[in-house]
N, C-alpha and C positions, 0 to 999 in steps of 0.2 A: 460703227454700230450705234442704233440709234438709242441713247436710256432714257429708260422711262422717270417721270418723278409725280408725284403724286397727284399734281394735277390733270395727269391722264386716266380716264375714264377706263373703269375697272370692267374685262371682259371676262363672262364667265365660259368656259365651257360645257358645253350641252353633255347630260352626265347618259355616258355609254350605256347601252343596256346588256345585264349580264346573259350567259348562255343558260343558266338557272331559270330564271326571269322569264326569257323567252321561250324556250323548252318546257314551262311549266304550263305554258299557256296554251303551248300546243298539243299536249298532253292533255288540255282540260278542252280543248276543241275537238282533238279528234275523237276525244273519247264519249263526247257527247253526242256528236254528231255522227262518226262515224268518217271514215277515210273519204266518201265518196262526196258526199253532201257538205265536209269540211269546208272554210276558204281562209287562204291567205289571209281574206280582206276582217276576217272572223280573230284568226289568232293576233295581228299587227294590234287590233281594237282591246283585243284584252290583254296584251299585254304592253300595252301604249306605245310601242314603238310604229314604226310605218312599213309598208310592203316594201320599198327599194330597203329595208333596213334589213328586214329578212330573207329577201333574194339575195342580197350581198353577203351575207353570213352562211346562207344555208344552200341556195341556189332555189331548185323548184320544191313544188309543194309533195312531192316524194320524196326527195330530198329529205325534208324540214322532218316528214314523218319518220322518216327512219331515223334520224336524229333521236329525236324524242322516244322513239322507239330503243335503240342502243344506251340510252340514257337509262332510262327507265329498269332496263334488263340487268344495265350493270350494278343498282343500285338494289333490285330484288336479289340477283345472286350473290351479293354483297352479306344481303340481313341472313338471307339462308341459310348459305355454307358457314357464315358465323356462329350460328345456334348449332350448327355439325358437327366442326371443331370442340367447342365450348362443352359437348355433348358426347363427343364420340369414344369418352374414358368411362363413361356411365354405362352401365347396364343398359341392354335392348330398350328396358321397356322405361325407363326416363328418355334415352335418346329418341326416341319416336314422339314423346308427347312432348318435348322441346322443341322437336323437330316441325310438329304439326302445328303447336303453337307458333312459331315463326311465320310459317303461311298463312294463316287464320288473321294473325298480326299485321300483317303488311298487308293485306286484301282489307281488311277493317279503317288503317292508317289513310289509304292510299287507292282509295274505290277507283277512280280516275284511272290511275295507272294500271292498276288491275284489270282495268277491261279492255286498257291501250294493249298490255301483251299476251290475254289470253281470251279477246273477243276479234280475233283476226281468221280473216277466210284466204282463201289460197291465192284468191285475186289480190291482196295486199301488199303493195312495195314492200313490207317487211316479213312477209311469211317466210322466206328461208332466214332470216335472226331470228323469228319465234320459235320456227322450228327448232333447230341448232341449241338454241337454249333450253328448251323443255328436253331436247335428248341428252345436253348437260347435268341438267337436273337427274333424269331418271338414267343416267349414269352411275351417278354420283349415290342414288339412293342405292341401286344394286349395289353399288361397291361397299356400303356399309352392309349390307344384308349379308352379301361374299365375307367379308371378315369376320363378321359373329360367326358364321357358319365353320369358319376356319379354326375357330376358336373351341366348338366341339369335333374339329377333324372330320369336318364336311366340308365336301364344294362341288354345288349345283348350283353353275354360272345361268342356267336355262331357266330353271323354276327360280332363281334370286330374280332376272331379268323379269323376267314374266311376274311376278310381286312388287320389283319395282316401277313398272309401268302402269300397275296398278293401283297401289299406294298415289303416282303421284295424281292419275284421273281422278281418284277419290278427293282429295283436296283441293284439285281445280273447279270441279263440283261442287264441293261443299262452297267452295267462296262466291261459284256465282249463287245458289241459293242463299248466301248471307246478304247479299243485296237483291235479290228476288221478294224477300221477306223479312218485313221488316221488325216483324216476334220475333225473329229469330236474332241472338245475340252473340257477339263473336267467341265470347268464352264458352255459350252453351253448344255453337258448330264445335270450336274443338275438341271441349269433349267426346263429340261423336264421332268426329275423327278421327282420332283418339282412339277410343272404342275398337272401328272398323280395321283401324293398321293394326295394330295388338292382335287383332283375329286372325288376317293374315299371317303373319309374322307366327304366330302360335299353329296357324295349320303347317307351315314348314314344320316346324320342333316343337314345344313346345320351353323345352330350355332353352331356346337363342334368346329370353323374355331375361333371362336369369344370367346370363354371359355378358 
């Protein structure tokens, strides 16, 4: 084996590019561009790596998007169901405005990402992950609506459903009008959203506010 000694000229290695790094960058192409008009040649640029770097990690440019796409998701459902949890021993009507806060939060944090998972059309290599996860999400809201309701010795799995698919439209909405408009300020959207689920929530009972 050959050893080295100091007089051998010092090789550095070319430093890897993280899936962070790269992921972010295509997150910030597609979502500008949009899936169609995206390229390769667009993401490798910003995020200094080259095309064979990213066909070899990621394969094609479907591929790459659904990457960033499954990234992105996992990291909104991440901040979400955390403010749930964090939330879900409080009273209705704190869990709802911590809850809407969240959203509000991460669409303000993360515009980019926010329009990668909820500015997608059916044509979209990732439209059954967008889907899937919004039905997670609005799962997940019913299911808190189902437990308060259980808590006054109600359960209407139909009308919680139907409020929570609601609730979650209303906050999808409200985030794209917070980048729509640029008066418009992320703590002043939540309040309103805010506002709006409280309404709902209070046309059910008006005690689930108070459980």
């Amino acid at each position: 084996m050959r050893k080295t000694n100091a007089s051998d000229p010092v090789r550095h290695r070319r430093p890897q590019h993280s899936d962070d790094k790269l992921l972010s960058a295509a997150t910030s192409v597609f979502a500008g561009a949009g899936y169609g008009a995206a390229t390769v040649d667009a993401i490798a640029e910003a995020s200094g790596a080259t095309k064979p770097t990213l066909y070899a990690r990621y394969g094609a440019k479907a591929d790459l998007y659904r990457a960033a796409v499954r990234r992105e998701r996992d990291i909104f459902l991440g901040e979400l169901f955390a403010a749930y949890v964090e939330a879900e021993s409080e009273p209705v009507a704190v869990l709802v405005e911590r809850a809407v806060h969240a959203w509000f939060d991460y669409a303000d944090r993360r515009p980019e990402a926010f329009r990668l998972l909820f500015a997608v059309t059916e044509a979209s290599p990732a439209a059954e992950v967008i889907a899937e996860m919004r039905g997670t999400v609005t799962d997940r809201v019913t299911q808190l609506i189902v437990d308060a309701m259980r808590r006054l010795d109600q359960t209407d799995r139909v009308t919680a459903g139907l409020v929570g698919a609601m609730i979650v439209g209303a906050c999808v909405d409200g985030a794209y009008r917070l980048h729509a408009d640029s008066r418009l300020t992320a703590a002043r959207a939540s309040r309103v959203a805010t506002a709006f689920v409280v309404g709902a929530v209070w046309g059910l009972n008006p005690r689930l506010l108070e459980v």
